[in-house]
C-alpha positions in Angstrom: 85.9 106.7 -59.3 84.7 109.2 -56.5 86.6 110.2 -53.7 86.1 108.2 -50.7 86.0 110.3 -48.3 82.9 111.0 -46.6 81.1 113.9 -47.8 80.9 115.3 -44.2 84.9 115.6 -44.0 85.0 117.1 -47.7 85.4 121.3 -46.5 88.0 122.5 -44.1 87.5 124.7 -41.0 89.0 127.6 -42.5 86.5 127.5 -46.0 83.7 127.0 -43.5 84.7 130.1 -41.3 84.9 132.1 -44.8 81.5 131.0 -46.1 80.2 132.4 -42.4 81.8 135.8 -42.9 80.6 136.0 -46.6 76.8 135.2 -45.3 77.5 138.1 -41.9 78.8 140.1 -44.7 75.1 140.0 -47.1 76.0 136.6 -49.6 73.8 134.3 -49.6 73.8 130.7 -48.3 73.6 129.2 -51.4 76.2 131.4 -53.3 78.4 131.5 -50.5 78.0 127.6 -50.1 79.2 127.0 -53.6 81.9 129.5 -53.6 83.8 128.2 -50.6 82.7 124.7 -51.3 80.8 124.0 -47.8 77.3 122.3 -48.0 74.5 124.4 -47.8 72.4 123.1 -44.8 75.2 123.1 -42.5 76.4 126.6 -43.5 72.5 127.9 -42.9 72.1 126.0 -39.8 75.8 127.4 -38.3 74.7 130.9 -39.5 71.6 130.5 -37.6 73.2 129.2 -34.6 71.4 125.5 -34.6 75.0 124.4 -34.6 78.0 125.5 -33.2 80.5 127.2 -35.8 83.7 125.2 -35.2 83.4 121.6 -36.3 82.2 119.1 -33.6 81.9 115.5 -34.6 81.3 112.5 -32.8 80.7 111.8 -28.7 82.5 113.5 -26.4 85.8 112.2 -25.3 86.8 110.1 -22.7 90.3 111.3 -21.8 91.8 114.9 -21.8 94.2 115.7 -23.8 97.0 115.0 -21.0 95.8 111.4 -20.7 96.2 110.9 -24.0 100.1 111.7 -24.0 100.6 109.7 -20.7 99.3 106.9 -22.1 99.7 104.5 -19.1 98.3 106.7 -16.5 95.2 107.2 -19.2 95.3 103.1 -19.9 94.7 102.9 -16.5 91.9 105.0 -15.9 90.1 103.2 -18.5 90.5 100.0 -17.6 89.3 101.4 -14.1 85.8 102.8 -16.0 85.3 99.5 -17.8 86.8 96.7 -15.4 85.7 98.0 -12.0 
């Protein structure tokens, strides 16, 4: 059965930073691609700077990272943005 995860999560940071070096370095897209195991569009368009090199998915997010750990005080903003 195939894996289920989505092919978008399937490379890690780390294999995708390699596969940029290899391609600064003279390798090619697609070698480099299958050699670190990163899919070839995305390596081309982060090697030409259509996207940004680390890995970016989804909106942006609504509370910092300090909201997150104080959950009530980030609760209530929230329920400020949606209820008020």
């Amino acid at each position: 059965m195939a894996d289920s995860k989505p092919a978008i999560l399937r490379y890690s940071e780390e294999s995708m930073a390699a596969a940029l070096n290899a391609v600064r370095k003279g390798q090619s897209i697609t070698s480099a691609a299958k050699e670190f195991g990163v899919p070839k569009t995305t390596l081309l368009y982060k090697a030409s700077g259509k996207y940004p090199e680390g890995r970016k998915m989804g909106s942006d997010t609504l509370f910092t990272k300090e909201e997150k750990v104080s959950y009530p005080s980030g609760f209530l903003i929230w329920h400020q943005l949606v209820f008020l």
